[in-house]
C-alpha positions as CSV (number, residue, x, y, z in Angstrom):
1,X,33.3,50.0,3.3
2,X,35.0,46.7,3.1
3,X,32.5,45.2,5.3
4,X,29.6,46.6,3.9
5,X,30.5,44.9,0.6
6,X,31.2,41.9,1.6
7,X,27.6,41.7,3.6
8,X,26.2,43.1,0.2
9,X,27.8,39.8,-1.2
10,X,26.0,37.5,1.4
11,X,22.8,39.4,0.7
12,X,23.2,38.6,-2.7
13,X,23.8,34.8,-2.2
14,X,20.4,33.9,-0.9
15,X,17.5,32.6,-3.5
16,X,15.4,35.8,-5.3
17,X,12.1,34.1,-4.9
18,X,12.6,33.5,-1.0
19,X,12.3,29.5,-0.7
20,X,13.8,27.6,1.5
21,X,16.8,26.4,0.1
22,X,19.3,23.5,1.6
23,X,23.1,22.8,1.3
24,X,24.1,19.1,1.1
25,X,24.7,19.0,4.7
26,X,21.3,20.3,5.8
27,X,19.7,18.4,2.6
28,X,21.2,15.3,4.3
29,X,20.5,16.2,7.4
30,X,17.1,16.7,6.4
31,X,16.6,13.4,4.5
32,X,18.6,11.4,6.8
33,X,21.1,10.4,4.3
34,X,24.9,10.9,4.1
35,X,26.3,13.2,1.7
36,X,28.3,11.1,-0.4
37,X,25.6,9.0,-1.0
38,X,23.5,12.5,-1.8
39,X,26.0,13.1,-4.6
40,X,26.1,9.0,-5.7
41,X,22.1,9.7,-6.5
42,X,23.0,12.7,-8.4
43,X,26.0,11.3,-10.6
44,X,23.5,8.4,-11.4
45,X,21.0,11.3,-12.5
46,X,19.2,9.8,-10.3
47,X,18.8,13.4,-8.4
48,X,18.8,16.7,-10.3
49,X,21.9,19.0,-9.9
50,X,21.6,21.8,-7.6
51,X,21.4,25.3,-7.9
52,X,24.7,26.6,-8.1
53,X,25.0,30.0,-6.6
54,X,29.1,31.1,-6.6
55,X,30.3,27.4,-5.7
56,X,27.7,26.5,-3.5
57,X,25.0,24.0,-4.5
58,X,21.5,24.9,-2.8
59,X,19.0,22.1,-3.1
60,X,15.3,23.1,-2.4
61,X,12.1,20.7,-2.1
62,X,12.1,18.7,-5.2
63,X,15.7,17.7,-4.1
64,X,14.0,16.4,-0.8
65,X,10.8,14.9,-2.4
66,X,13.2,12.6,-4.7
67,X,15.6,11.3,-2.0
68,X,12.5,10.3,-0.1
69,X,11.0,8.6,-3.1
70,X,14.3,6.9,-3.6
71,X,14.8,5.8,0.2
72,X,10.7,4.6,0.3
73,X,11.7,2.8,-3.3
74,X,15.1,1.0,-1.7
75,X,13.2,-0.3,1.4
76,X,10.4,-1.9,-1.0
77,X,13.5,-3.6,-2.4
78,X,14.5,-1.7,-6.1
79,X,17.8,-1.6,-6.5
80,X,19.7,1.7,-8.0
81,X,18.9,0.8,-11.5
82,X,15.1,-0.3,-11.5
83,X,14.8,2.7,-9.7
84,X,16.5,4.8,-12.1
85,X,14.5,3.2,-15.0
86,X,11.2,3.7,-12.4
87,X,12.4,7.3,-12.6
88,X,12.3,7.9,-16.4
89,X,10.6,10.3,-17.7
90,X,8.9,13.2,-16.5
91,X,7.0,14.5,-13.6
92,X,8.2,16.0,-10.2
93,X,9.2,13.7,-7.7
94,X,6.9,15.1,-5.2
95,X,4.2,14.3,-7.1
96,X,6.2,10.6,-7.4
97,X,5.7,10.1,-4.3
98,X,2.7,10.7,-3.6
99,X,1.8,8.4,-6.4
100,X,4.0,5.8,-4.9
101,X,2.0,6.5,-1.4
102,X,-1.2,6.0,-2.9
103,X,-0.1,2.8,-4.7
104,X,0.9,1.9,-1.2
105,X,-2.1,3.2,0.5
106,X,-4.0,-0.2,2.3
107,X,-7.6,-0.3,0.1
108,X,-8.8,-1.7,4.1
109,X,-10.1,1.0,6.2
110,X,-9.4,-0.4,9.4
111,X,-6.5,-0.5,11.9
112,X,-4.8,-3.6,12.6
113,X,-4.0,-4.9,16.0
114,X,-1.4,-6.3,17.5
115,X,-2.6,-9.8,19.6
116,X,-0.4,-12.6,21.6
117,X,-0.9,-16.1,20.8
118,X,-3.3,-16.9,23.6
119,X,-5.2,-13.7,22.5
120,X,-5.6,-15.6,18.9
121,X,-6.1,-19.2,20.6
122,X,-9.2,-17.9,22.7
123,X,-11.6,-18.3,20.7
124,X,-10.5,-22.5,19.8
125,X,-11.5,-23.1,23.3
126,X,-11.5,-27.2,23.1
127,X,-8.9,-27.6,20.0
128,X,-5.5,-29.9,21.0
129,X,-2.4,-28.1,20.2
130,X,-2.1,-29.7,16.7
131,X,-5.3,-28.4,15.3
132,X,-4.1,-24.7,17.1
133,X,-0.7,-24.7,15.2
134,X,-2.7,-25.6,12.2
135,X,-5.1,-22.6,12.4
136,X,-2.3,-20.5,12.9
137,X,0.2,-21.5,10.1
138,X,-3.4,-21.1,7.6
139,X,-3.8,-17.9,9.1
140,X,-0.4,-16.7,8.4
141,X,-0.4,-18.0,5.2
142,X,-3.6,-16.7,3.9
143,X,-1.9,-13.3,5.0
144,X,-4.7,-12.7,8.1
145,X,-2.1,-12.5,10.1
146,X,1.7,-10.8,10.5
147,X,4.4,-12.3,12.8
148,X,6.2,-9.7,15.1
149,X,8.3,-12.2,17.3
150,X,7.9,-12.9,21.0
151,X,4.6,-14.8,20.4
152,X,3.0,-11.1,19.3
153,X,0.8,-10.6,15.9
154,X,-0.6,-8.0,13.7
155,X,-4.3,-9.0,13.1
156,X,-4.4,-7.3,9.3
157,X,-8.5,-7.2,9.6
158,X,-9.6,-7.1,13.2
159,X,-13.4,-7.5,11.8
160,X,-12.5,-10.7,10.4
161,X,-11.5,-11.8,14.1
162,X,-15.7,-10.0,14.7
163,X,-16.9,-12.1,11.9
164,X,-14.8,-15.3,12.9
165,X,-16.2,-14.9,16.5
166,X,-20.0,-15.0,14.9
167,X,-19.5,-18.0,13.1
168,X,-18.7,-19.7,16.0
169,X,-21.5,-18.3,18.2
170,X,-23.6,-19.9,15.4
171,X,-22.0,-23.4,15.9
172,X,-19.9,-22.9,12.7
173,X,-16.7,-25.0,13.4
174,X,-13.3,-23.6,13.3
175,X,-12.2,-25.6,10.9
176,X,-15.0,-24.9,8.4
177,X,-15.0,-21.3,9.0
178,X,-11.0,-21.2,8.4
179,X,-11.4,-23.4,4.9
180,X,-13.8,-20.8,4.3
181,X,-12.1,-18.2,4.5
182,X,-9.4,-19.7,2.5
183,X,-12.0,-19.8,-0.3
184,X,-12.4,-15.8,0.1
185,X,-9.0,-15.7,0.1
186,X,-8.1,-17.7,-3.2
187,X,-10.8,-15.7,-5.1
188,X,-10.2,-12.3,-3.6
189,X,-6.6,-12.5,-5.3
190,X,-8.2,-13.4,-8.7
191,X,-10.6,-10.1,-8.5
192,X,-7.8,-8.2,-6.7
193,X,-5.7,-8.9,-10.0
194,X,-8.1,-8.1,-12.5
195,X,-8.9,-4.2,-10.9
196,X,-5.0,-4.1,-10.5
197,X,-4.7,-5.4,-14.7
198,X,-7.4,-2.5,-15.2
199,X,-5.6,0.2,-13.9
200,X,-2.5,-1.2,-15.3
201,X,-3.8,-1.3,-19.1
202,X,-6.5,1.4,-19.3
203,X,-4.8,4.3,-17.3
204,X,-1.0,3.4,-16.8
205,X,0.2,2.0,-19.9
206,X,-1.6,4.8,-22.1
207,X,0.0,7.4,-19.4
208,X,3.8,5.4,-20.0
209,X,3.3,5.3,-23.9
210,X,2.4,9.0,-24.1
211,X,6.2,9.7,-22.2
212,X,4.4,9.9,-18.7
213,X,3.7,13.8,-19.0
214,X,4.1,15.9,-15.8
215,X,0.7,17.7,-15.8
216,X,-0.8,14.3,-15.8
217,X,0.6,12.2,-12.9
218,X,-1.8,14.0,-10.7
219,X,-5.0,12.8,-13.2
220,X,-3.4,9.4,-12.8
221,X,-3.1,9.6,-9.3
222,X,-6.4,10.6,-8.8
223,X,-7.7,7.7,-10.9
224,X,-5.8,5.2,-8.9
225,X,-7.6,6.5,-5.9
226,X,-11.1,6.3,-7.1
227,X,-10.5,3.0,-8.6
228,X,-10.6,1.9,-4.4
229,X,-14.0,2.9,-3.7
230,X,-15.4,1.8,-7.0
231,X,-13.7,-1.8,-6.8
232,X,-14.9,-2.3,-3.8
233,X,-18.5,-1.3,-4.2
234,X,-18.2,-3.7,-7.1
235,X,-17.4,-6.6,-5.3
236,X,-19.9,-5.9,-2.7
237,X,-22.7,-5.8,-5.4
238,X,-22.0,-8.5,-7.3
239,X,-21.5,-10.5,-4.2
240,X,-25.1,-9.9,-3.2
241,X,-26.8,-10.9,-6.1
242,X,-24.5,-13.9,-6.2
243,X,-25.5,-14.9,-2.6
244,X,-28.5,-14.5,-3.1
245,X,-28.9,-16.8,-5.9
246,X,-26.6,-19.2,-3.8
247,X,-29.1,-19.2,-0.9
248,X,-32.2,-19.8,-2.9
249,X,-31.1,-22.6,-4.9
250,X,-29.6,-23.9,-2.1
251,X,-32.5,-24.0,0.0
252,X,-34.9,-24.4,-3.3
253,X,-33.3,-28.1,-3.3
254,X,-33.7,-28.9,0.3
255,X,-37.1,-27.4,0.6
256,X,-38.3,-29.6,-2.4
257,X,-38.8,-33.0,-0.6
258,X,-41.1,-30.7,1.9
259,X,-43.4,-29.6,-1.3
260,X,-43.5,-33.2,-2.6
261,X,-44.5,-34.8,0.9
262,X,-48.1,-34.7,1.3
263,X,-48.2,-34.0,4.9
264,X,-46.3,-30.9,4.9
């Protein structure tokens, strides 16, 4: 009868609603964390207390979903306490982190590619070493490109290398089609801020003031996700018209001396 008893007591130990619930062993297992600093998180409030069944704490997936958040926050660079002011408020920290993943999420939709220096120096067939290193150090500063060591890089935009190579098959030098793309560069960041200062003061700072309500971080969310496509359709409109304009007047100004000679 003893026996029986004490397995009713086990029985009894085990969460009602069936989840899957963790100790903070398998929680640290699972998260690839230590314990201590599992209960460091938690006496910072930075993680919420367990459910405390007997003397056992059970944590179950909102536990995980925050200690990921927290580890993805660390390696961006937050320390404890920006990250437990980032934390404020309301809202699960599943749904956290997948805000913090779609703030993360590249707006490209393309794959980079890793290359080797002679890969990137093919193309300047003819260039001395000088005007190479010079390329390169624009490239890498412009953010085209990603040093990996060993001579190896991550080529961000690999149809930038595809337009790159068309220039050139057009006689377009490399140095005028890398000071070009400088230009992109330098007014890319202003547009790039001003959709960024949009989201920021039409959708998140209303969302912050109102206490950051947990129904809505998946409305925000969404919003932040949309604004991709939209921005980007934006800039590829308003770039047409623009180079269209651009070309005409352009050519309107060397075509004139043509109209005004009488043997054209």
């Amino acid at each position: 009868m003893a026996a029986k008893r004490r397995k009713s007591r086990t029985r009894s130990s085990k969460p009602k609603d069936g989840r899957s619930e963790l100790t903070i062993d398998r929680l640290a297992r699972k998260t690839g964390m230590t314990a201590r600093n599992i209960r460091a998180h938690q006496s910072r409030g930075l993680l919420p207390p367990p459910d405390v069944r007997g003397r056992v704490g059970f944590y179950g997936p909102e536990h995980v979903a925050r200690l990921q958040l927290i580890k993805e926050m660390q390696s961006d660079g937050f320390n404890l306490e920006a990250i437990s002011n980032l934390l404020g408020g309301t809202g699960s920290g599943e749904e956290k982190l997948r805000f913090r993943r779609a703030l993360r999420e590249p707006f490209a939709e393309e794959r980079p590619r890793v290359v080797t220096v002679e890969e990137l120096a093919a193309p300047f067939d003819g260039l001395d070493a000088d005007q190479l290193q010079q390329i390169l150090s624009n490239a890498l500063e412009i953010g085209f490109l990603h040093p990996l060591g060993d001579d190896r890089f991550e080529e961000l935009s690999p149809r930038l290398a595809a337009v790159r190579s068309e220039l050139f098959e057009l006689g377009i030098d490399p140095e005028s089609a890398i000071e070009v793309g400088t230009l992109i560069r330098k007014h890319s960041d202003a547009i790039a801020k001003a959709f960024a200062e949009l989201f920021l003061n039409q959708i998140w700072e209303p969302f912050d003031k109102a206490g950051r309500p947990a129904e809505e971080w998946p409305t925000v969310r969404e919003k932040l996700e949309r604004i991709r496509p939209l921005a980007s359709e934006a800039v590829r409109a308003i770039f047409g018209l623009a180079m269209g304009d651009a070309v005409e007047n352009a050519m309107g100004r060397e075509l004139e001396p043509m109209q005004d000679d009488p043997g054209s």
